[in-house]
N, C-alpha and C positions, 0 to 999 in steps of 0.2 A: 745846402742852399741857404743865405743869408738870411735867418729872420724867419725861417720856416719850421713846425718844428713837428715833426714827423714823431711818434709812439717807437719805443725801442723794441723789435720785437724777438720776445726770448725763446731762445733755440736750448735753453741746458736743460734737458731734462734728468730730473733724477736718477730714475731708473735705468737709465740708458748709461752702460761704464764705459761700453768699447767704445775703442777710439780708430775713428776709421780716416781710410787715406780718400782725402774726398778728390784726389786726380786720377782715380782710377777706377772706372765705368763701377764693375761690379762693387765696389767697396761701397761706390757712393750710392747704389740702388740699396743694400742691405740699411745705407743711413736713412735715406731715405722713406724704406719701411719703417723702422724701429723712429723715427720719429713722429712722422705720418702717416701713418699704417691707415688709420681708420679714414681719415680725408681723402686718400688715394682713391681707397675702394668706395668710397661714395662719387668719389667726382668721376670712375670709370665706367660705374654704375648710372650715373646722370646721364654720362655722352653715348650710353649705348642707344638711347632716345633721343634724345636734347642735346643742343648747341648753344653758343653762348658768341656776345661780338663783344669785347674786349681792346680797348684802344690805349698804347704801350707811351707813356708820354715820360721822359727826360730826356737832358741836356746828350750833344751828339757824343757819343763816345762812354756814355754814361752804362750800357750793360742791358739794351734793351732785348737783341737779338741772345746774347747769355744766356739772361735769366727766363725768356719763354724756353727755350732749346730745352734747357734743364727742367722746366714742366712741363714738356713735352714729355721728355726722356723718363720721367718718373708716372704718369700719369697715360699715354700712348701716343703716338706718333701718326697712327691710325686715324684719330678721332679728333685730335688739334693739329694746327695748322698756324707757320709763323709768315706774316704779307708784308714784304715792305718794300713801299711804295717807290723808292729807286728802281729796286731789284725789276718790279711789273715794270718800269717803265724800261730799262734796258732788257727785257726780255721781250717788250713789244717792242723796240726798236729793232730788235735779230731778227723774231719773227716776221716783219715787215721787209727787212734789207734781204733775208733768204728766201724768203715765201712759206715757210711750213708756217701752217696756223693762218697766214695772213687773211684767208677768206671767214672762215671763223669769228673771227678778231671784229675785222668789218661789217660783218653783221649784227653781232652784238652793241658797236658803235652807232650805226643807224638805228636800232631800237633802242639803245638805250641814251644814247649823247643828246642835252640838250645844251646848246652853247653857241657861240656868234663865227664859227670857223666851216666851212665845208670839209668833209669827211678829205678831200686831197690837201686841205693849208693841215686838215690836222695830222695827216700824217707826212709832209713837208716836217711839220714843227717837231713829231716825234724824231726825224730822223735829224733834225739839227739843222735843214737845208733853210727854214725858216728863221733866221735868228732875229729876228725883232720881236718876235712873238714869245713868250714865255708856254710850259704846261699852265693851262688853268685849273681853276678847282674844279672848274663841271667837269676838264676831260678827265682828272685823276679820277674823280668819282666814276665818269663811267668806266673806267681803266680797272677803277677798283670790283665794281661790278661783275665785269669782265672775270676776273681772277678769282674773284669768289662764287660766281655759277661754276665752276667748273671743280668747286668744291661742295657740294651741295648736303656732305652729311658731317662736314667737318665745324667743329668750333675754331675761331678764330682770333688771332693778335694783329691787330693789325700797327704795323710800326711805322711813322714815318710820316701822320696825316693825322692833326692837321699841322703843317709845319710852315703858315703864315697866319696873322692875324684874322685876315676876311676868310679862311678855310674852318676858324672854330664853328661858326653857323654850319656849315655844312657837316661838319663832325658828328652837330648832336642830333642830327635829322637825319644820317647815315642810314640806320637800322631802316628805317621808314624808308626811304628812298633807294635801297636796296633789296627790299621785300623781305627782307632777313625773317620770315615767321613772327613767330611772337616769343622769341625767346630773348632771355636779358641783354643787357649790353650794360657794358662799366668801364669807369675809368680805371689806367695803374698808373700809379705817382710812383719815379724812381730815382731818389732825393741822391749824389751824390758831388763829393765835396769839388769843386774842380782844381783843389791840391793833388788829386787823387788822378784826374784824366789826364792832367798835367805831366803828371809821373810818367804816366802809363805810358802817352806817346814819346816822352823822352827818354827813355829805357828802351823802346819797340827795336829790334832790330830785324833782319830778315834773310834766309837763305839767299844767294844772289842764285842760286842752281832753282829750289827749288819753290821757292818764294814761303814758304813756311814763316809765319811771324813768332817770337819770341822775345823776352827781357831779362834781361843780363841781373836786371835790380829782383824783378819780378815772378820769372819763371825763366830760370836757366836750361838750358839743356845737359845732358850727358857727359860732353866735354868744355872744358875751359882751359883757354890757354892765356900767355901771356906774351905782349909784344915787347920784342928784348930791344926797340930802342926808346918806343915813351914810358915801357914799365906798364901800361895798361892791361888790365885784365877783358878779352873776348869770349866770346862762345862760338862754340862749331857744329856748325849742323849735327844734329844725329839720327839722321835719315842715312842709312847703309849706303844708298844710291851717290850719296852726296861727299862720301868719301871724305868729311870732314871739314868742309867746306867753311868756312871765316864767316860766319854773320856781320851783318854792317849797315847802319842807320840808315834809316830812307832818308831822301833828301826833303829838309823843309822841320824831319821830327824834330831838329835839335833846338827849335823855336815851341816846344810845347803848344798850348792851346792859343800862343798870340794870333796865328794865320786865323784859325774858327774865334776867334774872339765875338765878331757879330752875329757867327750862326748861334754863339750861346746863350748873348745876351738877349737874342731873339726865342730861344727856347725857353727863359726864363719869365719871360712877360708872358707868354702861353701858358705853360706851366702852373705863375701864379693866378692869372685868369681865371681857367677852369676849375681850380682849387675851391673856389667861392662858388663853385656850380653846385646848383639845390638838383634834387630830383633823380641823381644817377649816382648807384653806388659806388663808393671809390678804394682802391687798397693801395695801399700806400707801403712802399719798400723803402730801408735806406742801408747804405751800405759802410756808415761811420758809426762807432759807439765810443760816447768817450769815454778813456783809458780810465779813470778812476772809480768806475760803474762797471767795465765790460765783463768781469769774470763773472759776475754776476748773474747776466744774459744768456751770455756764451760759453764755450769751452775754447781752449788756446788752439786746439786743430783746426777750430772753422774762422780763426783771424790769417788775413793774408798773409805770408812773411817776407821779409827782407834779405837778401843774401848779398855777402861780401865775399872777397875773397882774401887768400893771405897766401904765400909761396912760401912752403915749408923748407930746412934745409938742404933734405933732399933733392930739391927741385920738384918734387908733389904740391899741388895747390888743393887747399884747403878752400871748402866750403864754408862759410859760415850764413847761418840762419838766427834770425830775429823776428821776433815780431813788428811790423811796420806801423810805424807812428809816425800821423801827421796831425795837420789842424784843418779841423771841418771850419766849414764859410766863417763860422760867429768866432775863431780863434781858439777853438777847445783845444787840447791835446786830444788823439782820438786815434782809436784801431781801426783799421778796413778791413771789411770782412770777404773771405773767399765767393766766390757765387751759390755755392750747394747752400750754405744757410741763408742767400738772400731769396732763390727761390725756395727752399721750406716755408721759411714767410709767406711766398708766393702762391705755394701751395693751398697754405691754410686758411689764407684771408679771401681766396677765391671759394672755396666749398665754402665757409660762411655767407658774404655777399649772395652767393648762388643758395641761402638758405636748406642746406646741407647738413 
């Protein structure tokens, strides 16, 4: 983010030589220990009592859902819990269009909604019948509500709110107006370049069989082939089920981040907003280190790579792998780093904040 400048946080530790394959569950738990060992077991130790409300804030496409997943995964599944505020809202929409849940739902609505709509315009608006009316911030709040009494031992992420300007007020009064106990609540800043989301969605391709998302630049699959009239190189599912099936661009990806252009510019004025916020601890992730500093920080297994391809004599295609280099917001040369070290970070600066 332009002009922002987020602490690089170093993941090389000395002692630590092996080198692990962080796309593969158990490979990335044993990193996970041998990096975090000690912060793990405090922060499992914390939630076997204690909860915490956590509010996940960058730009859309930026790694919010990721990198909780991954301290989730490292820390229990059990005891955190990832909320984002689309997902509640298209899950109260089902549960209202089918009825499971619906009475439930409506109860908690009337004790907890305070807002200018009767309980029937508010569920007109959930299901879309309303289109003049927007979600408001009261009903997301009591939405929010809703979705976290029915977590009641669990620590939370909540992703996705506040995601207009008049919603920051309600953001920082959340905990209080959600009866959240009296346990902390903080911000996560998650700084990344939008050379980077740019990428990502213009690489994304997708099973047409089984919808699987993948990137041909970014995380290939098992097979690649080659189209024998533009010469391009593809990817093919490798889902057995999918029999090889031809991955192929959604429509719209090959315009990168131009379509979200104003949701980002609008996550950015947030973003910087809150940054300036006194009174609530914040940790702050990022996911660029420039290339002239990074070996420093890092080790070369936890930077994203790059891959091309090449079609050998034989007609065998050759993989190649690189490290991926772009330029963060202020024009650096710069590596992007995988997820497992941006949650490490994640990990560590949360048992701090939570004075752990």
């Amino acid at each position: 983010m332009k002009g922002v400048d987020f602490p690089i946080f170093k993941t090389k530790v000395s002692e630590v030589t092996e080198k692990f394959n962080l796309n593969d569950p158990e490979e990335r738990a044993r990193y996970f220990a041998a990096k975090a060992g000690p912060e793990i077991e405090k922060l499992r130790k914390y939630l076997e009592k204690d909860t915490f409300l956590a509010f996940l804030l960058g730009k859309k496409n930026s790694g919010k859902g990721t990198y909780s997943k991954l301290f989730m995964e490292a820390v229990g599944k059990d005891r955190v819990g990832h909320i984002s505020v689309g997902d509640v809202v298209r899950d109260v929409h089902k549960a209202i269009e089918i009825g499971e849940g619906k009475k439930e739902l409506m109860e908690s609505l009337t004790k907890n909604y305070r807002g200018f709509h009767s309980l029937e315009q508010v569920e007109d608006i959930i299901l879309g019948r309303d289109t003049k009316s927007l979600v408001s911030s009261e009903l997301i709040v009591a939405l929010l509500q809703y979705e976290i009494s029915r977590r009641p031992r669990q620590a939370v992420f909540i992703d996705g709110f506040p995601r207009a300007l008049d919603q920051i007020g309600y953001s920082l009064m959340l905990k209080q107006v959600l009866g959240y106990r009296e346990d902390p609540d903080f911000l996560v800043f998650i700084s990344v370049p939008e050379t980077v989301i740019d990428a990502r969605i213009k690489a994304r391709v997708i099973c047409p069989i089984c919808k699987t998302p993948r990137s041909l630049k970014l995380a290939p699959t098992a097979f690649v082939g080659q189209d024998e009239k533009t010469g391009e190189f593809y990817l093919m599912c490798d889902n057995p089920s999918c029999n090889k099936a031809r991955m192929v661009t959604k429509e719209g990806d090959e315009l990168g981040i131009e379509p979200i252009r104003d949701r980002l510019e609008l996550d950015d004025k947030i973003f910087r907003q809150l940054l300036n916020l006194k009174g609530l601890p914040q940790v702050k992730l990022r996911n660029s280190i420039p290339k002239d500093v990074a070996w420093d920080y890092v080790e070369p297994y936890e930077v994203t790579p790059m891959y091309s391809y090449k079609k050998e004599a034989g007609g065998k295609i050759e993989v190649l792998e690189e490290p991926w280099v772009i330029s963060d917001a202020d024009g650096v040369e710069s590596v992007s780093l995988l997820p497992a070290p941006v949650a490490l970070g994640f990990i560590k600066q949360t048992a701090e904040v939570l004075g752990l």
